[in-house]
C-alpha positions in Angstrom: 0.0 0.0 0.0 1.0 3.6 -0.6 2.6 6.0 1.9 -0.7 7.7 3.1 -1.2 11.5 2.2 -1.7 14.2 4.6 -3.9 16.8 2.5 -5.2 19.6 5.0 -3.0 18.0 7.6 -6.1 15.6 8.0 -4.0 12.6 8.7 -4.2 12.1 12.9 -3.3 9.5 14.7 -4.8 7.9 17.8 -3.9 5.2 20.5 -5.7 1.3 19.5 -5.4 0.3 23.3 -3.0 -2.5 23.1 -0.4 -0.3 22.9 -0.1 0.4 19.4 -1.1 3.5 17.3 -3.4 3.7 14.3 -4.0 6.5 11.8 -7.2 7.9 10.9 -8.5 10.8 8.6 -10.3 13.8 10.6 -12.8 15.6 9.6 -12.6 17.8 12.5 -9.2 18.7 11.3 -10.5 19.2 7.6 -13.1 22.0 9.1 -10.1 23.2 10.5 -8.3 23.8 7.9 -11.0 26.1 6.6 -12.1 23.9 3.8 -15.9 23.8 4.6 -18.4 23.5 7.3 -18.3 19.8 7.9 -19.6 19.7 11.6 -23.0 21.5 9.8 -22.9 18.5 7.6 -25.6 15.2 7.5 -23.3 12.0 8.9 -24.1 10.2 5.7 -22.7 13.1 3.9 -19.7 13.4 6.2 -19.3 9.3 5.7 -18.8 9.5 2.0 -16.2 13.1 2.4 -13.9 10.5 4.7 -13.9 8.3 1.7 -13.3 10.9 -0.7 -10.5 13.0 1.4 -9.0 9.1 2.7 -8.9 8.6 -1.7 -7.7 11.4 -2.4 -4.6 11.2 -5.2 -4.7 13.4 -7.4 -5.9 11.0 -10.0 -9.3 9.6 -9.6 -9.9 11.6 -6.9 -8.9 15.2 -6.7 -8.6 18.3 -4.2 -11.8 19.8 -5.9 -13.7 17.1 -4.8 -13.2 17.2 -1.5 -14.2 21.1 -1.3 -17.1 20.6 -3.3 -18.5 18.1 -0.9 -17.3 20.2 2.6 -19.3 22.3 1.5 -22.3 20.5 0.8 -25.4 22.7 0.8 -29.1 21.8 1.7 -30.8 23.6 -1.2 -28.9 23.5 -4.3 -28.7 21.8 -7.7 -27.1 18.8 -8.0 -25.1 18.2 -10.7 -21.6 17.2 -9.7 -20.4 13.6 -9.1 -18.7 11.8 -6.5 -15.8 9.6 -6.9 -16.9 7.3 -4.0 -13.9 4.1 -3.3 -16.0 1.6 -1.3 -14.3 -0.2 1.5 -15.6 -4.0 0.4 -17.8 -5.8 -2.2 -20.6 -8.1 -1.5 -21.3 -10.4 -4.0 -24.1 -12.9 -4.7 -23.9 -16.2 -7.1 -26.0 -14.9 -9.9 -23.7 -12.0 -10.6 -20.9 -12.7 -8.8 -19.8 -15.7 -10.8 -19.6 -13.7 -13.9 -17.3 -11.7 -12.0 -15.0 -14.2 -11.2 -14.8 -15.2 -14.5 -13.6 -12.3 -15.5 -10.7 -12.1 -13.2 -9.4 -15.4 -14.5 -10.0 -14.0 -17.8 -7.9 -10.9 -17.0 -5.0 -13.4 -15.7 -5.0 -15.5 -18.7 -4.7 -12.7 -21.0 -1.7 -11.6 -18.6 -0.2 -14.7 -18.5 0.2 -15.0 -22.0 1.8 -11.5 -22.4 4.9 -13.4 -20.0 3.8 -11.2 -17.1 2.9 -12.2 -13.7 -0.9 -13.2 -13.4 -0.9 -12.2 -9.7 -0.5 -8.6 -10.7 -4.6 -9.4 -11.3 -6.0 -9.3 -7.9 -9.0 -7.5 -6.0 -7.7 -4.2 -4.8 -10.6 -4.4 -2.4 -12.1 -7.3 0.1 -14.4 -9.0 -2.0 -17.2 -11.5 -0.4 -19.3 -14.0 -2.3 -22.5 -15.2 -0.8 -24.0 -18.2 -2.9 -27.6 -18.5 -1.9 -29.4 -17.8 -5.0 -28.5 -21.4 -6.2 -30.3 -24.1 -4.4 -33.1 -25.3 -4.8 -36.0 -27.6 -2.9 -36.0 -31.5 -4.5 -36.3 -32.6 -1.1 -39.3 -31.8 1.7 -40.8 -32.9 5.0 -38.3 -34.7 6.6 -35.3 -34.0 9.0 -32.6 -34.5 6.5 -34.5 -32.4 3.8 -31.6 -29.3 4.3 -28.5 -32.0 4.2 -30.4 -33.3 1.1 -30.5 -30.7 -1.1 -27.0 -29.2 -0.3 -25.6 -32.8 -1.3 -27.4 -32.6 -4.5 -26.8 -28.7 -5.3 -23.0 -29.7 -5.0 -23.7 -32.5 -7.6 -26.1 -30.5 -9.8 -23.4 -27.8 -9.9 -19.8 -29.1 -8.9 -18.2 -27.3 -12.2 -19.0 -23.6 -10.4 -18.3 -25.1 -6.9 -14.8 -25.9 -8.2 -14.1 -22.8 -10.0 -15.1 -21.0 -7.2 -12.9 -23.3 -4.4 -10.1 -22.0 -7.3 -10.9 -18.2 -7.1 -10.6 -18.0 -3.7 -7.5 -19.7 -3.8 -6.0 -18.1 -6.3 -6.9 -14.3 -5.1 -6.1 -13.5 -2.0 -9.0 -11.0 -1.6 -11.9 -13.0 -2.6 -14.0 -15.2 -0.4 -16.6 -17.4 -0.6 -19.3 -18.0 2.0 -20.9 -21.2 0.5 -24.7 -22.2 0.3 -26.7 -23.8 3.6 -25.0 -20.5 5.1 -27.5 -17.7 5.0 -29.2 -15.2 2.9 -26.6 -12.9 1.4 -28.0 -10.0 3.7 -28.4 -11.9 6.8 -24.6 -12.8 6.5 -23.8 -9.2 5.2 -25.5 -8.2 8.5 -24.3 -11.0 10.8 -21.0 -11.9 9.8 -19.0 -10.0 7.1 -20.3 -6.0 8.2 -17.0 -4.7 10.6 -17.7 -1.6 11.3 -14.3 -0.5 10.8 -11.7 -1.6 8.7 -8.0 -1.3 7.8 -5.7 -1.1 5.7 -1.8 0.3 5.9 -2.2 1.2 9.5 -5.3 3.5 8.2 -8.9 2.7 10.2 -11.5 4.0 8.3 -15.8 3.0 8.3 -17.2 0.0 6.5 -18.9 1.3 3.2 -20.0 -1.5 0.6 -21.8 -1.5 -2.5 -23.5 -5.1 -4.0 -24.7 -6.5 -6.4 -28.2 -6.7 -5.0 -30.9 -4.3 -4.8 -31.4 -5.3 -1.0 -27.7 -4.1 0.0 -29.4 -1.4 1.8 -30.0 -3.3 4.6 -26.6 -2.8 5.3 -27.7 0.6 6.4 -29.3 -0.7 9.3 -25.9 -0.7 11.4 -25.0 2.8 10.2 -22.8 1.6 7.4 -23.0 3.2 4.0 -24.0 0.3 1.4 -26.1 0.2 -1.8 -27.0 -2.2 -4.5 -25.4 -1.6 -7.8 -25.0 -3.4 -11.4 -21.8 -5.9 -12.3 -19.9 -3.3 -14.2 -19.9 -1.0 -11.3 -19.0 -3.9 -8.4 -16.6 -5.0 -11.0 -15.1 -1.6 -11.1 -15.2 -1.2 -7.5 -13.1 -4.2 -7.1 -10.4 -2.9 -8.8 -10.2 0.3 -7.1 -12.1 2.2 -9.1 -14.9 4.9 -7.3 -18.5 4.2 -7.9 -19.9 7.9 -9.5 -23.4 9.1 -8.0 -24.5 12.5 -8.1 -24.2 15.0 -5.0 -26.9 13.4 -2.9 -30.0 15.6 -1.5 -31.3 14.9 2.5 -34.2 14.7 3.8 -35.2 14.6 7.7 -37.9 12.1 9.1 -38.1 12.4 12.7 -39.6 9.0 14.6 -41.2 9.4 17.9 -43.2 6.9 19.9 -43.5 2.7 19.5 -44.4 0.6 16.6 -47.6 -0.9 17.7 -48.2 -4.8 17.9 -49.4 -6.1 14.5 -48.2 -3.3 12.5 -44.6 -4.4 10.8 -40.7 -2.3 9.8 -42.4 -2.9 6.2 -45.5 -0.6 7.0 -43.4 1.7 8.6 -40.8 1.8 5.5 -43.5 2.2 3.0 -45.8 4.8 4.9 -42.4 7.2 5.4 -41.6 6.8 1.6 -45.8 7.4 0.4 -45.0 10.3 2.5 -41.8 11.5 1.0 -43.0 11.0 -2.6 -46.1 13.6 -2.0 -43.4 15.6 -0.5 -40.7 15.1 -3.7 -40.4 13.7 -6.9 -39.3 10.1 -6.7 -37.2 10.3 -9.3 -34.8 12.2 -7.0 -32.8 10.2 -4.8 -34.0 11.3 -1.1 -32.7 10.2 2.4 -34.7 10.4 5.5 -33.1 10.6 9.4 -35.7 9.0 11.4 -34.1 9.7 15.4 -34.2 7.5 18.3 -37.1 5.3 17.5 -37.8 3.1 21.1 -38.9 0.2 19.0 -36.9 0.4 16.0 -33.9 -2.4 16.6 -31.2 -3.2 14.3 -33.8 -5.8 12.7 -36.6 -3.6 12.1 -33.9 -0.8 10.7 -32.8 -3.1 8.3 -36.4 -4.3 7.3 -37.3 -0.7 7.2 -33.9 0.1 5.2 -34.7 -3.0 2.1 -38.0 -2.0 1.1 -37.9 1.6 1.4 -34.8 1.1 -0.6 -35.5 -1.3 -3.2 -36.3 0.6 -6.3 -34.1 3.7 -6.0 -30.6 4.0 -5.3 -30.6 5.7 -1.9 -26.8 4.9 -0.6 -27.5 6.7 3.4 -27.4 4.5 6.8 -30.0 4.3 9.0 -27.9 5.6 12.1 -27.9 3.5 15.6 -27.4 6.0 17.8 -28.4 9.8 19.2 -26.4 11.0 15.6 -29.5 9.8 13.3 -31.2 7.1 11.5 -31.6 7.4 7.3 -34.0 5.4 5.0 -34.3 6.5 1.2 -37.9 6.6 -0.1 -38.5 4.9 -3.5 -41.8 2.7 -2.9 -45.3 2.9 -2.4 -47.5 0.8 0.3 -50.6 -1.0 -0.2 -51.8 0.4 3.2 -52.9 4.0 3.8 -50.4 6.0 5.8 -54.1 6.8 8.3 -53.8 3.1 9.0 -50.4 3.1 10.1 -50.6 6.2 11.9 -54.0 4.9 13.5 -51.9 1.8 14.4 -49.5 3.0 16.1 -48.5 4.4 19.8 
């Protein structure tokens, strides 16, 4: 890895407890620095500047992109882009495979130039979740899961071995393999840090994947959204992910979700609301705060369908900070009946 920069004089350092230092970029020090009023910012915004100022080279990402984003307003036009480097890439079988394939691809073609195929490699941790694949043959007994796995690996050993061969061959890719979990469920439970590293930089977990369900990603306050293969693919070799300067919109929770009434009603009732508000064709993010009833299950749920058919990329903060959803849908139930509902 390269020698980190130190734009702004943003590069800080802090103690990891065990005594050992880490480094870390500050925004704090950014607003310092004069470049824009960060603290005044949304937390998703300010997620996506760390990513951008951490990025920053010269190259793919520039200087002008970081000021243009410090100084995000409320009420503008947007028409600049982001150069957004996600920290990881979550894959499932359906269009991660294809993926794969090109990365041997890529290493053959080096190979026969006489170079070294290694050179080909994830820049990125990539994950690959296979659990669109199986299917039900067998039912109604107590070996009906064991069943099915046994004959998925027969009905499809060719991809099981290719993919036993990718993640050995790169050192970056994993596979989770099917009987596992959902793809989201393990995003969630198992392959979501938090924080990551790299160099001796810590920095937040931001994702994108190749579902349109990603967003429930969001539900732990990390930045993820569901995009197409060209884009993962780019993504995993370092390239940013372009969207345009994102508008945000504040939803403020109060109260209990009452019993009977579901995350889902709740999801779709905020974005019926949003869409009277704004067009839907602009890409909107909600901050729902401290919500009683609203666990990390229920922020998720909320987080996939008010998610699903718009590219909303914000997380649903856990804490005092905030909580964002995206609005994209409509529900089948009048937002009266939810409000009635509920407590």
């Amino acid at each position: 890895m390269s020698t980190p920069h130190n734009l702004f004089n943003t590069l800080q350092s802090f103690d990891l407890g065990n005594g050992h230092t880490g480094q870390f970029y500050s925004l704090p020090a950014l607003e310092k620095a004069g470049v824009g009023p960060i603290s005044k910012l949304p937390v998703s915004v300010r997620l996506v500047l760390e990513s951008v100022l951490r990025n920053c080279d010269g190259l793919k990402v520039q200087e002008a992109n970081v000021r243009e984003l410090a100084n995000w307003k409320a009420n503008e036009s947007r028409t600049a882009e982001i150069p957004f480097v996600v920290a990881r890439i979550v894959l499932q079988d359906f269009t991660g495979v294809p993926l794969l394939v090109d990365l041997a691809a890529m290493r053959s073609a080096v190979a026969k130039l006489g170079k070294n195929p290694k050179i080909i490699e994830p820049l990125v941790p990539v994950d690959l979740v296979v659990d669109h694949s199986v299917q039900v043959d067998f039912a109604g007994s107590g070996d009906s899961l064991q069943k099915n796995l046994d004959l998925e690996f027969t009905r499809n050993r060719e991809r099981y071995q290719f993919l036993k061969w990718g993640m050995q061959a790169f050192d970056t890719f994993k596979v989770v393999p099917p009987g596992i979990g959902i793809v989201h469920q393990v995003n969630l439970e198992y392959l979501a840090k938090g924080v990551l590293s790299a160099g001796g930089v810590y920095y937040p977990d931001t994702l994108v994947g190749t579902d349109s369900h990603t967003t429930m990603i969001n539900g732990l306050g990390i930045v993820g959204w569901g995009v197409g293969g060209i884009e993962a693919e780019a993504g995993m070799l370092g390239q940013p992910v372009y969207f345009l300067t994102p508008d945000v919109v504040g939803v403020h929770l109060t109260g209990a979700i009452r019993e009977g009434v579901t995350a889902t009603d709740v999801a779709l009732t905020v974005t019926q609301m949003l869409r009277k508000a704004k067009s839907p064709s602009t890409r909107t993010t909600t901050r729902p705060r401290a919500c009683g009833a609203c666990r990390r299950r229920g922020r998720s749920n909320t987080l996939k369908w008010s998610s699903s058919t718009s590219p909303p990329w914000f997380p649903a903060w856990p804490d005092r900070s905030a909580r964002k959803t995206a609005s994209s849908c409509r529900t089948s139930r009048p937002a009266s009946w939810v409000r009635s509902a509920s407590r």
